[in-house]
PyMOL commands that place a pseudoatom at each C-alpha (Angstrom):
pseudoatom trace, name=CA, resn=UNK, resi=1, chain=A, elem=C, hetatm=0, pos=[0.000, 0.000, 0.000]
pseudoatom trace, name=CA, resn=UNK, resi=2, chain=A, elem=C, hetatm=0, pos=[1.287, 3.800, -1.178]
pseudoatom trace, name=CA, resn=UNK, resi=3, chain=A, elem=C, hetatm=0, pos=[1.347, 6.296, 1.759]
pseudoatom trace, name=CA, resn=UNK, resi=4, chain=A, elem=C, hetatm=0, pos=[1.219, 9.599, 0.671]
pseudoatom trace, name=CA, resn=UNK, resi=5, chain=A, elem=C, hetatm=0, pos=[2.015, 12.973, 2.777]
pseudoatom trace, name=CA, resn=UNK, resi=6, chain=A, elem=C, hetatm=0, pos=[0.601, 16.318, 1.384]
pseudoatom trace, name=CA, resn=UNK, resi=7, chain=A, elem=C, hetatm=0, pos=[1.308, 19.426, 3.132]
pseudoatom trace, name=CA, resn=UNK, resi=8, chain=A, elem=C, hetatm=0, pos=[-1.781, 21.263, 4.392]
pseudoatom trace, name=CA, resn=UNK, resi=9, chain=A, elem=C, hetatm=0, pos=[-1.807, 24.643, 3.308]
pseudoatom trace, name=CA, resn=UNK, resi=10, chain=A, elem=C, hetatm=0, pos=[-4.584, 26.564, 5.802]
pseudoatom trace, name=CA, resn=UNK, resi=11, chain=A, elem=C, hetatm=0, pos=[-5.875, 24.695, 9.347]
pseudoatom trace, name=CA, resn=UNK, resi=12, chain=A, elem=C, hetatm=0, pos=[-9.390, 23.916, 8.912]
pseudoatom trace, name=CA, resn=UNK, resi=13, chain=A, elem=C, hetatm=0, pos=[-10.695, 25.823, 11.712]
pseudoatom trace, name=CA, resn=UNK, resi=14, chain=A, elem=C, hetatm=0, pos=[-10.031, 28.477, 14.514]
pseudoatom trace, name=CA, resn=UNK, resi=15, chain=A, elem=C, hetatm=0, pos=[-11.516, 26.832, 17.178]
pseudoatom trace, name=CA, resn=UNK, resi=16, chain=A, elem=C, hetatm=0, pos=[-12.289, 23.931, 19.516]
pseudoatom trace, name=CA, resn=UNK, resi=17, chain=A, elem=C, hetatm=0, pos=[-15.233, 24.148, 21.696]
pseudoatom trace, name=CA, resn=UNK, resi=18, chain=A, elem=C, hetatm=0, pos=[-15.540, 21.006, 24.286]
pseudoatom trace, name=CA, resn=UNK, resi=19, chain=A, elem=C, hetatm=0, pos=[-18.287, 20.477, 26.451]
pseudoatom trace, name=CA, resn=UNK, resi=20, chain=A, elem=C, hetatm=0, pos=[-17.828, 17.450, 28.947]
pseudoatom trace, name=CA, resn=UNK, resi=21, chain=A, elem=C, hetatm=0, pos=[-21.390, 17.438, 29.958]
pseudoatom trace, name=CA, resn=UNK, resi=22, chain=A, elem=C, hetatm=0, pos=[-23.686, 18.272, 27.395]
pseudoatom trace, name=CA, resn=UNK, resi=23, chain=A, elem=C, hetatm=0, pos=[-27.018, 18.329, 29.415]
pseudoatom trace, name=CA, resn=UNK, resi=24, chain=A, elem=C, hetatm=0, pos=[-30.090, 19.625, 28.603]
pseudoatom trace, name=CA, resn=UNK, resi=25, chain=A, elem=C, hetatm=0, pos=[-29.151, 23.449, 29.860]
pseudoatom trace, name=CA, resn=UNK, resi=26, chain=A, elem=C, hetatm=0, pos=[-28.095, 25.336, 26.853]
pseudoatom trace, name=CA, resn=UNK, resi=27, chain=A, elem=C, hetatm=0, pos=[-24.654, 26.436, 26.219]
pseudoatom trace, name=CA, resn=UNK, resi=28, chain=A, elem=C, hetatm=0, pos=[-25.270, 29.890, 24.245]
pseudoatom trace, name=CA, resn=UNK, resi=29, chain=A, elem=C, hetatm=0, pos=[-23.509, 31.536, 21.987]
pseudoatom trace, name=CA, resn=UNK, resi=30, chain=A, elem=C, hetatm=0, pos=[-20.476, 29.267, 22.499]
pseudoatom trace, name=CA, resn=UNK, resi=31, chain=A, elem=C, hetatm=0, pos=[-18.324, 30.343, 19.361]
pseudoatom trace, name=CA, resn=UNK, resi=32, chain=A, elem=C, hetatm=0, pos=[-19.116, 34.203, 20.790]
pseudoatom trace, name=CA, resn=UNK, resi=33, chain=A, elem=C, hetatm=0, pos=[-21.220, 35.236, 17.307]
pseudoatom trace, name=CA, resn=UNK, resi=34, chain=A, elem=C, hetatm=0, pos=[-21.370, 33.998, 13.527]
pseudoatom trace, name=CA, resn=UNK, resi=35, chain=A, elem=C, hetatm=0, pos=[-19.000, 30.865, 12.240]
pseudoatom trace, name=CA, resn=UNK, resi=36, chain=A, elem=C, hetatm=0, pos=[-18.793, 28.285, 10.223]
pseudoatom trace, name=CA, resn=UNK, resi=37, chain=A, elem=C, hetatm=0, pos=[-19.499, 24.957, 11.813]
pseudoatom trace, name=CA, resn=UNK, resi=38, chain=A, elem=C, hetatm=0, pos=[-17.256, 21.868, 10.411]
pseudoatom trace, name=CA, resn=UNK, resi=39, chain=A, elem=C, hetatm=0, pos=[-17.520, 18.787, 12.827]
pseudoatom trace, name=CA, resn=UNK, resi=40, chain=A, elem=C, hetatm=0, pos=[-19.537, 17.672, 16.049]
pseudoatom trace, name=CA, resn=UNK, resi=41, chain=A, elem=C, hetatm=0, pos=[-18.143, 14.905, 17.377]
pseudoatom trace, name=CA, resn=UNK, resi=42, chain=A, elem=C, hetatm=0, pos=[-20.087, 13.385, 20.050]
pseudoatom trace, name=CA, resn=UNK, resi=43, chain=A, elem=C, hetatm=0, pos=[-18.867, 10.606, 22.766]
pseudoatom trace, name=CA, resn=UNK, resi=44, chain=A, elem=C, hetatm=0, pos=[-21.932, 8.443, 24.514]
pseudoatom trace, name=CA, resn=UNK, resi=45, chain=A, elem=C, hetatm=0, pos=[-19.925, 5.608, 24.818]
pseudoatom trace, name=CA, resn=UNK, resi=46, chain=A, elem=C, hetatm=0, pos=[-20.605, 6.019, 28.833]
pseudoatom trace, name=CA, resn=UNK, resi=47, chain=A, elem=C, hetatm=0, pos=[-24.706, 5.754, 28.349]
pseudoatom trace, name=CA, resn=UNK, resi=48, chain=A, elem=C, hetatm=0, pos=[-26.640, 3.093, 26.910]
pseudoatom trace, name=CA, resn=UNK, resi=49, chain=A, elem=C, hetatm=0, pos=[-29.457, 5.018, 26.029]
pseudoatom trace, name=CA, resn=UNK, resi=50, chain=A, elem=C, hetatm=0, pos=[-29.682, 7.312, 22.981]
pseudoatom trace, name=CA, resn=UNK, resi=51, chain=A, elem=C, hetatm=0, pos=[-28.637, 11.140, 22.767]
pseudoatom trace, name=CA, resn=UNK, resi=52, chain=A, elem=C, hetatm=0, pos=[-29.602, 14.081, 20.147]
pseudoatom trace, name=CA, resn=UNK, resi=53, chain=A, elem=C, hetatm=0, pos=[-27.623, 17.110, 20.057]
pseudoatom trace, name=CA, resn=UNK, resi=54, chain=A, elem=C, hetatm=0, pos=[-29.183, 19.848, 19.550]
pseudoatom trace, name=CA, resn=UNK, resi=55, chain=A, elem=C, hetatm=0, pos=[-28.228, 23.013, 18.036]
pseudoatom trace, name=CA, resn=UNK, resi=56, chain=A, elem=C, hetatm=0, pos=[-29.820, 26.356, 16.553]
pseudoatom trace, name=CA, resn=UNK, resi=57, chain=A, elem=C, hetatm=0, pos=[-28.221, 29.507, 14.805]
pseudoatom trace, name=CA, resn=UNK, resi=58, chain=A, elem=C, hetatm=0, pos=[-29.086, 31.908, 17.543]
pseudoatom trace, name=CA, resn=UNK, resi=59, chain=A, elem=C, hetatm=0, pos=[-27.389, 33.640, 20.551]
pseudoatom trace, name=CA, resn=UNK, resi=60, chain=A, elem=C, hetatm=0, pos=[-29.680, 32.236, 23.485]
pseudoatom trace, name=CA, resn=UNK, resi=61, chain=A, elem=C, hetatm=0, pos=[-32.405, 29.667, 23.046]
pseudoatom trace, name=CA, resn=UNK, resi=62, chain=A, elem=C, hetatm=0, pos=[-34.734, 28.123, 25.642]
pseudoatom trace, name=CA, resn=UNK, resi=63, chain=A, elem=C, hetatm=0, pos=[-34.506, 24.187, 25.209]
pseudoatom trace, name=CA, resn=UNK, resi=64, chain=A, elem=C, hetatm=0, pos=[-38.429, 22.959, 26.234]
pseudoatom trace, name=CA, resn=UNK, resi=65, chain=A, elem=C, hetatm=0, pos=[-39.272, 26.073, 24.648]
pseudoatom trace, name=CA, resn=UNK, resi=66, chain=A, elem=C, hetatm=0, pos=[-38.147, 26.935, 21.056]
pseudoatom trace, name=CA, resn=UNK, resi=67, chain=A, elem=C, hetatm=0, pos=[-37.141, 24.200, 18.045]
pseudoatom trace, name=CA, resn=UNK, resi=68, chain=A, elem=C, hetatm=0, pos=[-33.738, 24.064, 17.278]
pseudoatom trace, name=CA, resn=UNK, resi=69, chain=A, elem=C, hetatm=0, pos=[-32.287, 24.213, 13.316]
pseudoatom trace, name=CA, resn=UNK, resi=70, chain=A, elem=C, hetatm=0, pos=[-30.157, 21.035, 13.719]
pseudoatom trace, name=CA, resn=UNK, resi=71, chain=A, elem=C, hetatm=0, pos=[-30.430, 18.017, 15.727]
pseudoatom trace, name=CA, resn=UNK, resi=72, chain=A, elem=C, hetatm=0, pos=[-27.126, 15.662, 15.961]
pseudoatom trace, name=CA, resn=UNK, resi=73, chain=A, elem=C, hetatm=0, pos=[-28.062, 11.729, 17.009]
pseudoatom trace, name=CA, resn=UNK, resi=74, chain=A, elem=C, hetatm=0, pos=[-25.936, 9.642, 18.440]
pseudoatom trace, name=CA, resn=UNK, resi=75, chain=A, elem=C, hetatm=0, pos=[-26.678, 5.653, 19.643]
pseudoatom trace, name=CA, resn=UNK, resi=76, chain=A, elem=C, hetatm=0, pos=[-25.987, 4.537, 23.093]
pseudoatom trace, name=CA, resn=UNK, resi=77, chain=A, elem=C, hetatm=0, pos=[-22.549, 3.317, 23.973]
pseudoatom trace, name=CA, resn=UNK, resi=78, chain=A, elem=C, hetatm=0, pos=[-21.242, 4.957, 20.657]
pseudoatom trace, name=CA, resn=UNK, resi=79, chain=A, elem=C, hetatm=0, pos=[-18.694, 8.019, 19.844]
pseudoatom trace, name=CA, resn=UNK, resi=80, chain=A, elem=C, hetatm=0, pos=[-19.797, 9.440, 16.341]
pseudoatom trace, name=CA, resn=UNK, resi=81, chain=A, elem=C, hetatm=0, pos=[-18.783, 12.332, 14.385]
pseudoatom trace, name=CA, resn=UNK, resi=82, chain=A, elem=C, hetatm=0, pos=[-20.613, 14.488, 11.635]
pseudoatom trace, name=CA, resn=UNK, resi=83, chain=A, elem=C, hetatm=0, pos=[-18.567, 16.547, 9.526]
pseudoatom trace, name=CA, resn=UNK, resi=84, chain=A, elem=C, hetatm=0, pos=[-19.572, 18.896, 7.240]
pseudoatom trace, name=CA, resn=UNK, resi=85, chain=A, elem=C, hetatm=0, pos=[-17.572, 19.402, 3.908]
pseudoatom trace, name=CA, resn=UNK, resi=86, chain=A, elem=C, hetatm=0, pos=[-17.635, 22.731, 3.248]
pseudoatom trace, name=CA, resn=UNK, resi=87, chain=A, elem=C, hetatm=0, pos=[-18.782, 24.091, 7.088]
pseudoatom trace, name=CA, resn=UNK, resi=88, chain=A, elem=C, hetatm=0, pos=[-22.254, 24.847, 7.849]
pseudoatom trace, name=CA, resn=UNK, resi=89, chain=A, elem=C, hetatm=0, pos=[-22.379, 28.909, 8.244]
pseudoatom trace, name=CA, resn=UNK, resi=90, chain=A, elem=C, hetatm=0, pos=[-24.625, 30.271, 11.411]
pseudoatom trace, name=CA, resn=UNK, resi=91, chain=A, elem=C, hetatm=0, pos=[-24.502, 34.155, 11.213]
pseudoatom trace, name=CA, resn=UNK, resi=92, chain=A, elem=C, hetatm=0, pos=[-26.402, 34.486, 15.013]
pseudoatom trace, name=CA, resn=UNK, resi=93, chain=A, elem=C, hetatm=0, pos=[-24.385, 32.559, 16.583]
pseudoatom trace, name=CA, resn=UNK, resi=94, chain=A, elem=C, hetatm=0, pos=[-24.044, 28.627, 18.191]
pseudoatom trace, name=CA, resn=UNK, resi=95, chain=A, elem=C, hetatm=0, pos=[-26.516, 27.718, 20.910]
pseudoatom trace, name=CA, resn=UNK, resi=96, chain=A, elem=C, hetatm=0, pos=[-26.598, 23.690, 21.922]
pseudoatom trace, name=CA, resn=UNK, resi=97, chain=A, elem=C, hetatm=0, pos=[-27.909, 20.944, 24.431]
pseudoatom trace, name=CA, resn=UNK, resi=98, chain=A, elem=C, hetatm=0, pos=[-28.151, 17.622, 24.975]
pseudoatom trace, name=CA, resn=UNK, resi=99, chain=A, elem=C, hetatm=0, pos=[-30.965, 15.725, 25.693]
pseudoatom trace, name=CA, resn=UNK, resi=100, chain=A, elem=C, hetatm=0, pos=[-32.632, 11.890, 25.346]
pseudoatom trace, name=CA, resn=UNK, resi=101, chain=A, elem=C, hetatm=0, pos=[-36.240, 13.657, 24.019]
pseudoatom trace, name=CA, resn=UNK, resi=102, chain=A, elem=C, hetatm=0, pos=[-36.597, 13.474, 20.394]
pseudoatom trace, name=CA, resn=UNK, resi=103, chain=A, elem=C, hetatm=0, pos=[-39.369, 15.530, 20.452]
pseudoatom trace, name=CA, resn=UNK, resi=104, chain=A, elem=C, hetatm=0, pos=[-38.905, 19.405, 20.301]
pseudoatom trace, name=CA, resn=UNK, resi=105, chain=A, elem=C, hetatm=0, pos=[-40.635, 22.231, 22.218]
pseudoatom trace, name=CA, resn=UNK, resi=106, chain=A, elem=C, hetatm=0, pos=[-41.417, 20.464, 25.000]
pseudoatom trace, name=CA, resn=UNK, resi=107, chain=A, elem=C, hetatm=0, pos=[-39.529, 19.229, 28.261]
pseudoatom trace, name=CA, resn=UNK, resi=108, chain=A, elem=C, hetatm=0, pos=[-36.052, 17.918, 27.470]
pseudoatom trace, name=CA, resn=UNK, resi=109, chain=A, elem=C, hetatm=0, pos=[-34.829, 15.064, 29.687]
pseudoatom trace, name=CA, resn=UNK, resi=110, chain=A, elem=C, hetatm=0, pos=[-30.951, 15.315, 30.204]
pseudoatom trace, name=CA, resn=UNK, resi=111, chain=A, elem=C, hetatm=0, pos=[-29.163, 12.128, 29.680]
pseudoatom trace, name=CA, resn=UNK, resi=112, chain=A, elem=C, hetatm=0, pos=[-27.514, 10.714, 32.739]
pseudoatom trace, name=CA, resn=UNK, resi=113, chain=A, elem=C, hetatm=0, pos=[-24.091, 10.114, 32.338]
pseudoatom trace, name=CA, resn=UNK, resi=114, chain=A, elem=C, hetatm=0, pos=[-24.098, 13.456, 29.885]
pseudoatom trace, name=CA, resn=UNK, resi=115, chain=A, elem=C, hetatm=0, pos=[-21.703, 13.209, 26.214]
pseudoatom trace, name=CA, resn=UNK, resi=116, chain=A, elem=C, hetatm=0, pos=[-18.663, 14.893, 26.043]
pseudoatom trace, name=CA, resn=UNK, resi=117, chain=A, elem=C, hetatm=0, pos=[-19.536, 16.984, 22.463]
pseudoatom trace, name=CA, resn=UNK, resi=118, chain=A, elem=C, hetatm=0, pos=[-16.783, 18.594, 20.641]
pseudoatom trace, name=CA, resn=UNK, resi=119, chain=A, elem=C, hetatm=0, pos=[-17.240, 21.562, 18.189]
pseudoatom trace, name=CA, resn=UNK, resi=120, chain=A, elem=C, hetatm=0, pos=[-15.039, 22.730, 15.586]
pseudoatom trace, name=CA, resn=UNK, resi=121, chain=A, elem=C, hetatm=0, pos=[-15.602, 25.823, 13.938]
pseudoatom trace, name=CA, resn=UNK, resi=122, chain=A, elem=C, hetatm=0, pos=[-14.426, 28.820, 12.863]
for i in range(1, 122): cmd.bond("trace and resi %d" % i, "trace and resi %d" % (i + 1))
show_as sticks, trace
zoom trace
């Protein structure tokens, strides 16, 4: 088999947003304002049951509230990540939780043990 090493010419992305316990209290505004959104990587591999990720293109958001513009899904016991070719643009900004409830607008249950999610954007 050929290995082959190509210099990168630009990183991918500014920054690395981590949250260790994504519960279902929104983190708002995490990337402070507009981006472009290139990978969530989520890590249940410490819950059995199911998680969705949550996320909308907006400085604050109320979870049981409001419907969020992406959700993220990820299967219990399982680390996952979605990447996103050419970055996924949010001009408000990056709110997010985490929750077991598929539904939206309505109570969010937080998953006990919580994901670690990790957001790279710029």
């Amino acid at each position: 088999m050929a290995v082959t090493k190509a210099t990168v010419p630009d990183r991918l992305a500014d920054s690395l947003i981590i949250d260790t316990s994504a519960d279902n209290t929104a983190e708002n505004n995490v990337f402070d304002g507009s981006l472009t959104l290139y990978t969530v990587q989520i890590d249940n591999t410490n819950n059995p049951t199911a998680v969705y990720i949550k996320a909308a293109n907006a400085t604050s958001i109320t979870p049981a509230s409001n419907n969020p513009d992406y959700m993220f899904y990820a299967p219990g016991n399982q680390k996952l990540s979605y990447v996103v070719y050419a970055g996924m643009a949010l001009s408000a900004g990056l709110s997010f939780w985490g929750t077991t409830t598929q539904a939206n607008a309505t109570a969010q249950t937080s998953p006990d043990p919580a994901p670690t999610v990790k957001l790279l954007g710029q």
